[in-house]
C-alpha positions in Angstrom: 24.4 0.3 -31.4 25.1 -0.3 -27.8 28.1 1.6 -28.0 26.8 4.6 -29.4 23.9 4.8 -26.6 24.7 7.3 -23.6 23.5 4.9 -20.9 22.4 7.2 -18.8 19.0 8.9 -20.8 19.4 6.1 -23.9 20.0 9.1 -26.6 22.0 8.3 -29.5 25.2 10.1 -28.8 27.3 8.4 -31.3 31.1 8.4 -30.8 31.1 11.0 -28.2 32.6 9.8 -24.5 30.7 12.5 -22.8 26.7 12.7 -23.8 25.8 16.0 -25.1 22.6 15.6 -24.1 22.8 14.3 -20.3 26.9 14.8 -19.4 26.5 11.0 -18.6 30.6 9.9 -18.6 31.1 6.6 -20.8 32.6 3.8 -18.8 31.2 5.5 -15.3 31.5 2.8 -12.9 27.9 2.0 -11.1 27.4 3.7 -7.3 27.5 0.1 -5.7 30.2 -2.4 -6.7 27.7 -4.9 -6.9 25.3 -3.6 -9.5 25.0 -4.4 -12.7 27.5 -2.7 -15.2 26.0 -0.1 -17.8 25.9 -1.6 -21.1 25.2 -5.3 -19.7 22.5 -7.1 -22.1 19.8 -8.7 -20.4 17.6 -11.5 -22.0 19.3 -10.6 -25.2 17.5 -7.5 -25.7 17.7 -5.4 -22.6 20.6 -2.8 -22.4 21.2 -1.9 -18.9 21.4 1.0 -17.6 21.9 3.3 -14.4 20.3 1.9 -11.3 17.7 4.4 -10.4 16.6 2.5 -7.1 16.7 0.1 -4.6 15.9 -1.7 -1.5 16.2 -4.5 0.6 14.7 -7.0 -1.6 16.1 -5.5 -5.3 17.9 -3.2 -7.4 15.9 -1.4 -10.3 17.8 -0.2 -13.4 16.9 2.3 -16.4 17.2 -0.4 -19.4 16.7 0.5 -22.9 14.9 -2.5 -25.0 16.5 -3.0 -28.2 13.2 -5.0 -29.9 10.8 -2.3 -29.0 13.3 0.6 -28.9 11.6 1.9 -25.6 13.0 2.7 -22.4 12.3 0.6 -19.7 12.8 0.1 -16.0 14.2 -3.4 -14.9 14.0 -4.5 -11.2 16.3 -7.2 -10.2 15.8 -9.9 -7.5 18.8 -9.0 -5.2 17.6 -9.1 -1.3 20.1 -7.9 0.6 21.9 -10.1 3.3 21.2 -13.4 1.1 23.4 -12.9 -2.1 26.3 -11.3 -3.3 28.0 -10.2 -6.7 31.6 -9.6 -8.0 32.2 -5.9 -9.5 31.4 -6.6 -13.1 29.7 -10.0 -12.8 26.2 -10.8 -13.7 25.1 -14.0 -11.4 25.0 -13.8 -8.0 26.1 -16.2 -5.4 23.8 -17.2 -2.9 24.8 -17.1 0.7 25.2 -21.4 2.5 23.1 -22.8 4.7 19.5 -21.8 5.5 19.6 -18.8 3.6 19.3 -20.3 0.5 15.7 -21.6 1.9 15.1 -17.8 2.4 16.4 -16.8 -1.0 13.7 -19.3 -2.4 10.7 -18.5 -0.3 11.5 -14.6 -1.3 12.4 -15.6 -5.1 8.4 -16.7 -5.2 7.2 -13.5 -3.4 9.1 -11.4 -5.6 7.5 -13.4 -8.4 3.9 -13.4 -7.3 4.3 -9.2 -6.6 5.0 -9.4 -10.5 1.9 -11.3 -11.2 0.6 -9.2 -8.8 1.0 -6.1 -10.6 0.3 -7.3 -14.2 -2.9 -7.5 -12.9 -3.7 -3.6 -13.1 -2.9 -4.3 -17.1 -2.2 -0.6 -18.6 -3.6 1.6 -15.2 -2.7 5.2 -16.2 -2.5 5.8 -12.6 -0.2 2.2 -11.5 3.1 1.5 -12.8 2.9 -1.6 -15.5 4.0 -4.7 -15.7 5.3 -6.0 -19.2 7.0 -9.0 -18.3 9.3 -11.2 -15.8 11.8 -13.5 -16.0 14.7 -15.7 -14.4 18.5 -15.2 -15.4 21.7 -15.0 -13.7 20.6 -17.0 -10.8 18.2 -14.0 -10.1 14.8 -12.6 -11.4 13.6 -9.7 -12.8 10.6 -7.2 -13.7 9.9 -5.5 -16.8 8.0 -2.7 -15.7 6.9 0.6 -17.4 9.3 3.9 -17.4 8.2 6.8 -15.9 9.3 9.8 -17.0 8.2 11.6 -14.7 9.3 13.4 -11.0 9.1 11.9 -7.8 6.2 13.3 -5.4 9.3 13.4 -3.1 11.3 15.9 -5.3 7.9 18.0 -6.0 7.0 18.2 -2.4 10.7 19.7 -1.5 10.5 22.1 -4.4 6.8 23.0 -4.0 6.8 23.5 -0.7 3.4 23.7 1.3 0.8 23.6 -1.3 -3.0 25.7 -1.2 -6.0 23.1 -0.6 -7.2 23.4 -3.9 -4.0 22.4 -5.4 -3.3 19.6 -2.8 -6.9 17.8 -3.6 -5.8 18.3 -7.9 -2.9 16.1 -6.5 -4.3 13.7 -4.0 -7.3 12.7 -6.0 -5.6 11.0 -8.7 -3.5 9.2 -5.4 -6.5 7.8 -3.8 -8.5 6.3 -7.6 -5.0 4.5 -8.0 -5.5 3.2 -4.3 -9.0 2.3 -5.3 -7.9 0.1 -7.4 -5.5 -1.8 -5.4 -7.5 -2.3 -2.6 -10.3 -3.8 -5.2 -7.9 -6.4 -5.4 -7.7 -7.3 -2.0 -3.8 -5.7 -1.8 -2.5 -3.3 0.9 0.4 -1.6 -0.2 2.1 -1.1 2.9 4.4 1.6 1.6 2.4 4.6 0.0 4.9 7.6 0.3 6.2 10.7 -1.5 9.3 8.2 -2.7 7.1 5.7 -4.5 4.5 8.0 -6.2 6.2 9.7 -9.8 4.0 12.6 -11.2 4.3 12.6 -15.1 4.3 16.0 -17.1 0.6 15.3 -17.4 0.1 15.8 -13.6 -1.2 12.2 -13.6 0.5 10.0 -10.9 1.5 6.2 -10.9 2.3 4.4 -7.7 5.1 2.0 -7.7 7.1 -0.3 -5.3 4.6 -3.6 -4.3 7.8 -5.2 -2.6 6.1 -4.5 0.9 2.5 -5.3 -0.4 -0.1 -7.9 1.5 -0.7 -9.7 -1.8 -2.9 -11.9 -0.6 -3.8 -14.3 2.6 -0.7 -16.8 1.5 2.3 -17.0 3.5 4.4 -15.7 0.6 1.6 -13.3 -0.1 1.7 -11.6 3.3 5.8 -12.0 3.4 6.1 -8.7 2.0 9.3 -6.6 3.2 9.0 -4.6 6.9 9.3 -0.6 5.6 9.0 2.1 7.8 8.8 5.4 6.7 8.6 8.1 9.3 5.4 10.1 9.0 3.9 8.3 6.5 4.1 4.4 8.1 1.0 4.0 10.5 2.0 2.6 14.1 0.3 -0.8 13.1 3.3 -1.2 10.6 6.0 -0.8 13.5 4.8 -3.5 15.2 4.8 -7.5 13.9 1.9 -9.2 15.1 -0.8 -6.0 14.6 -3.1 -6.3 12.3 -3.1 -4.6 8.9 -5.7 -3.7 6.6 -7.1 -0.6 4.0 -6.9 1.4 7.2 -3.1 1.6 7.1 -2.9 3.0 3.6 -5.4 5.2 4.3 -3.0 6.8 6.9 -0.5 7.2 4.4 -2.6 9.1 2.2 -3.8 11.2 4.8 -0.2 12.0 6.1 0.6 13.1 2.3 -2.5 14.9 1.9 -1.6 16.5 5.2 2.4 17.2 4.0 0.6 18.7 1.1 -1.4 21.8 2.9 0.6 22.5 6.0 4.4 22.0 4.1 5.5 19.7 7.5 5.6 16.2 7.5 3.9 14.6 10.1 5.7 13.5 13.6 6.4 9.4 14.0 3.1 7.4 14.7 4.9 6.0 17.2 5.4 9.3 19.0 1.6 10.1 18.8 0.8 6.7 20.5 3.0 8.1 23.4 1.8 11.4 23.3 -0.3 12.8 20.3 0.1 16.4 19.7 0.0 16.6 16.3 -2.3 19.6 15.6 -4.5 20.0 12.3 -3.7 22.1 9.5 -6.4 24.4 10.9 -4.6 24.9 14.2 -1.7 25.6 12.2 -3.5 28.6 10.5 -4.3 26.8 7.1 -7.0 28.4 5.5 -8.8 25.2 4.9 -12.4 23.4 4.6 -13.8 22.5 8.3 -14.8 19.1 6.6 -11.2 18.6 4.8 -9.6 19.3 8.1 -11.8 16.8 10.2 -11.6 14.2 7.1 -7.4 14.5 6.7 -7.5 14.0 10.8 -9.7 11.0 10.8 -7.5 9.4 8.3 -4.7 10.2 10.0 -6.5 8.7 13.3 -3.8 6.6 15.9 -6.5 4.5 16.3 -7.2 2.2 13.3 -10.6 2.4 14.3 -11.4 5.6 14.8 -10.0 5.9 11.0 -11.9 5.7 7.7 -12.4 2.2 6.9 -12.5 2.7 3.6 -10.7 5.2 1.0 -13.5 5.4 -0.9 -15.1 7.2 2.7 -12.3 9.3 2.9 -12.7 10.6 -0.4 -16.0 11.1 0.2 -15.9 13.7 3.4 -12.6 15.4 1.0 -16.0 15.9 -1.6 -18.1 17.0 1.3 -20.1 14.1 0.9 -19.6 12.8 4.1 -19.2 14.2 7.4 -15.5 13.6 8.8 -14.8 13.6 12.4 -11.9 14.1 14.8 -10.6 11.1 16.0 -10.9 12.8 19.7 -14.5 13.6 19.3 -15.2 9.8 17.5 -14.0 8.3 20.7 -15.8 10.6 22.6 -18.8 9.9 21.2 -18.0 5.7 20.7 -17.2 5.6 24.8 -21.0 7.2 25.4 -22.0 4.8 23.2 -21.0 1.9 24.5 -21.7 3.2 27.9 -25.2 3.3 27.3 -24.8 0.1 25.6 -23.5 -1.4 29.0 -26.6 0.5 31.2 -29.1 -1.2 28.7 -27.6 -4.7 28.2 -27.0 -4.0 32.4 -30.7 -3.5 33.3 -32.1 -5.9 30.4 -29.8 -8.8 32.2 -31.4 -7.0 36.1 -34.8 -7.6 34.4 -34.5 -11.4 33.3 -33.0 -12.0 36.5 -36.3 -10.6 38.2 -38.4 -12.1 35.9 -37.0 -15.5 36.3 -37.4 -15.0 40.3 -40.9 -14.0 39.9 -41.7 -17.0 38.1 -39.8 -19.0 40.5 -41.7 -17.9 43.5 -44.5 -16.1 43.2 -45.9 -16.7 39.7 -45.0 -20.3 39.9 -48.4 -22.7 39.6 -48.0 -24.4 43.0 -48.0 -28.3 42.6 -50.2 -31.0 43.4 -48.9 -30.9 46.9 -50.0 -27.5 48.1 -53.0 -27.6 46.1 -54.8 -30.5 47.5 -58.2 -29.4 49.3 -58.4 -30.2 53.1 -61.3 -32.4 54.6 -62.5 -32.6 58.3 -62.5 -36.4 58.5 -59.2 -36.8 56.3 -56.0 -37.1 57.0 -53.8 -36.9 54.2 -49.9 -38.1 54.8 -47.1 -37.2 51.6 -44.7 -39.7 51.7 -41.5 -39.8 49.7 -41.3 -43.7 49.0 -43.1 -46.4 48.3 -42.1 -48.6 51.6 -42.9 -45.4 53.6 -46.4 -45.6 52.2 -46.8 -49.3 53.1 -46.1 -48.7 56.5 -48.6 -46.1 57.1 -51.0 -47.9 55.1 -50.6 -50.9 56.9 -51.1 -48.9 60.5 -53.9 -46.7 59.1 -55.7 -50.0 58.4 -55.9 -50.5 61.7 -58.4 -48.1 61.8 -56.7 -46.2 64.9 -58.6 -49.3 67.2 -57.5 -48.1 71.1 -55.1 -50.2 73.1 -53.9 -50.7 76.3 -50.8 -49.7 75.7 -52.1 -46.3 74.7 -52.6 -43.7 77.0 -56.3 -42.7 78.1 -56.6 -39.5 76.5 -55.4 -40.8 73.1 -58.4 -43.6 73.7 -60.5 -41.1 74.5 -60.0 -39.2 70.9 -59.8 -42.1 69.0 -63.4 -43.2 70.1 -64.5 -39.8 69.5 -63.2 -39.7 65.9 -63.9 -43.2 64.5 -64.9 -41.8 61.1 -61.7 -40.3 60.4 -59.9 -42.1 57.7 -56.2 -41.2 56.5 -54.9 -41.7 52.8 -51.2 -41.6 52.2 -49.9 -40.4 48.8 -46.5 -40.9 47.6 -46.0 -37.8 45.9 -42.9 -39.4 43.4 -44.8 -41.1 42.0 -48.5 -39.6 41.7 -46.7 -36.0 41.1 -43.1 -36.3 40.2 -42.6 -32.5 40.0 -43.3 -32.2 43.5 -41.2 -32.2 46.7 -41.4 -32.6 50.6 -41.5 -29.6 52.4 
C-alpha cells in the first residue's frame, strides 16, 4: 500500500511516479540529508512523510498511520549540535563526551513537553497529543494534523486587517492561551509561525519546545527562541524573569501586526529607544480602549503590562480600562512619590513623638521628685560604700571642731536640728541616674 501512497498529501495515487493530485515526485530525496526518508515505517504503523518543520531541538514530519488510516504529524527528537544521521539511515549517533549528558537531560524535556501537551486532551483550539514513543535512538510525538494555514502565510496574504476582523482572529488566540497559562505553562514562543488557522477559522497553537513547563530544571530547560517583534526583551536576556506577561506581549504584537499590517520593531530596540507608535498614530481607525489595551500589552516594561490575559481580553471587550504604558508610569511614579512623603512624615512624626516622651512627657524619677525640707539634707549616692561613709560622718551630727574654721562653728551651732539622709538611688530606684 505504501507504494501506491504519494507521500507528500497521503492520496492513493496508485502506480503513478508523479501524484496527480499534489505533483509530489516519487523517490524525491528529503531537503536535509539527514532527515528521515519518505516512505520509512515508524513503530510499524507510521509511514513517513515530508518534513514539514523544524528546529533546534526536532524535526516534525507529515506521517500517514496505517492502523487508523489518518494523517498525522510526527516530531522527532533530533537537537541539533548533539546527534547526527547518515542520508538514508534511521538511528542517530550521538555526539562523545559530555554531550551525550545533554542529549539525556533534553531527551526528558522533550518527553515531559509531550506529557505536557496531552494534558489539553482534544483542545479545539491546542494541537493534540496522541501518543510518544522511543525508537531509533531518538523519540517522537504523535501529534494531531492540521490541515489548516499558518497565521504566518495569512498575515502575508491578508495584509493589514480592519479591527473587527483582527479581534474574530485574536480571540480564539488568547481562550487557547487561557488555557495554557491555567496550567501553570508559558509558551515562550507565541508567533504567526506556530499558530495554523483551519478552514473553520478556529486556530490551534503548536510548538511547546520553548515552553516553562513547570518549576523543574528540565521543566524550565525549554529551548532560547527569539523571534523579532513578537519575543518580549525579557526573552533576550538569560537571567530575567519570565512569566504570563511575556506571552501576553506576543499576543499583543500579533494583535498589533493584525490592524496596522507592520510588524512591530525589536524589543530590544524599544528598550534603547521606544518609538514604536500605536495603531492610532498610524491612522487606524480604531477603538480608543483597543488602542490603549494592544499598547499596554505590548508595554517594555513587564510591569506596566497586563498581568494577566484574561485582563487583556477584558479592556479588548471594553470591560476594562487599558492604559498607555507612558501614562501608567506616569501615574505609578506620583504614586509612589506620595507614598515616600507619607511613609517620610509618618517616620518625622515617630521620631518626634519618641523625643517628646523622652524629654518632656517623660514621668520624672524618684530622684527629681523628692520634696525638699528646711532641716533636711538629702545626699544621692551611687554605691553602697559611698552611703556608708556619709552615713558614718552625718552621725556625727556635724559636732564643731578645732580644726574647723570659726564660721563653719558658728553655723553648725546655729543649725543643730538639721539632720541629712543619704539615699543610694541603685538600689531604692534603679531607673534612676546621677545628674
Amino acid at each position: 500500500m505504501a507504494s501506491e501512497l504519494c507521500m507528500n498529501c497521503f492520496s492513493v495515487k496508485g502506480q503513478y511516479e508523479v501524484c496527480p493530485f499534489c505533483g509530489y515526485v516519487e523517490g524525491t530525496k528529503p531537503k536535509q540529508p539527514h532527515y528521515l526518508t519518505p516512505g520509512t515505517i515508524l513503530a510499524n504503523h507510521f509511514i513517513v512523510g515530508n518534513a514539514i518543520g523544524f528546529g533546534g531541538f526536532g524535526i516534525t514530519y507529515k506521517c500517514f498511520d496505517t492502523t487508523l488510516g489518518v494523517v498525522v504529524a510526527v516530531k522527532e527528537f533530533y537537537p541539533a549540535g548533539l546527534v547526527n544521521r547518515a542520508p538514508g539511515e534511521c538511528s542517530v549517533g550521538l555526539l562523545s563526551g559530555d554531550k551525550q549528558n545533554q542529549y539525556q537531560a533534553q531527551l526528558k524535556r522533550f518527553l515531559m513537553e509531550a506529557q505536557s501537551i496531552a494534558q489539553f486532551g482534544k483542545a479545539k483550539d491546542i494541537v493534540n497529543v496522541y501518543d510518544f514513543f522511543e525508537a531509533n535512538n531518538t523519540a517522537y510525538i504523535i501529534m494531531e494534523y492540521v490541515d489548516g494555514v499558518l497565521l504566518k502565510d495569512y498575515l502575508e496574504r491578508q495584509g493589514r486587517m480592519e479591527p473587527e476582523v483582527a479581534l474574530n482572529v485574536i480571540h480564539p488566540i488568547i481562550e487557547a492561551v487561557k488555557k495554557i497559562h491555567a496550567k501553570g505553562i508559558i509558551h515562550r514562543d507565541i508567533s504567526p509561525d506556530n499558530i495554523f488557522i483551519s478552514d473553520e477559522r478556529n486556530v490551534k497553537i503548536f510548538d511547546f519546545g520553548a515552553a516553562q513547563l513547570n518549576d523543574s530544571s528540565e521543566g524550565m530547560a525549554g529551548e532560547k527562541i527569539i523571534k523579532v517583534g513578537y519575543s518580549a526583551p525579557e526573552q533576550y536576556r538569560d537571567k530575567s524573569k519570565q512569566g504570563f506577561f511575556t506571552d501576553i506581549y506576543s499576543v499583543g504584537a500579533i494583535l498589533y501586526q493584525m490592524v496596522t499590517g507592520i510588524k512591530p520593531m525589536e524589543a530590544t530596540e524599544r528598550e534603547f529607544k521606544d518609538s514604536l507608535k500605536s495603531p492610532a498614530e498610524l491612522g487606524v481607525d480604531i477603538e480608543p480602549n483597543i488602542d490603549r489595551a494592544i499598547m499596554e500589552a505590548m508595554a517594555v516594561r513587564p510591569e506596566l503590562r497586563f498581568q494577566s490575559i484574561q485582563q487583556f481580553e477584558d479592556a479588548l471587550e471594553s470591560k476594562r480600562m487599558a492604559e498607555y504604558p507612558k501614562v501608567k508610569q506616569k501615574k505609578r511614579r506620583r504614586r509612589r512619590n506620595w507614598t515616600i512623603s507619607l511613609v517620610s512624615v509618618l517616620v518625622l512624626a515617630v521620631v518626634v513623638g519618641f523625643t517628646l516622651f523622652s524629654t518632656v512627657l517623660k514621668k520624672e524619677s524618684r530622684i527629681f521628685d523628692t520634696t525638699l525640707h528646711k532641716d533636711t539634707i538629702t545626699i544621692w549616692v551611687e554605691n553602697e560604700k559611698q552611703k556608708e561613709m556619709l552615713d558614718s560622718v552625718a552621725s556625727k551630727n556635724f559636732v564643731s571642731s578645732e580644726n574647723a574654721s570659726e564660721r563653719v562653728n558658728q553655723m553648725l551651732q546655729d543649725n543643730k536640728k538639721i539632720t541629712v539622709n543619704v539615699v543610694n538611688i541603685t538600689k531604692d530606684n534603679p531607673d534612676a541616674t546621677m545628674a
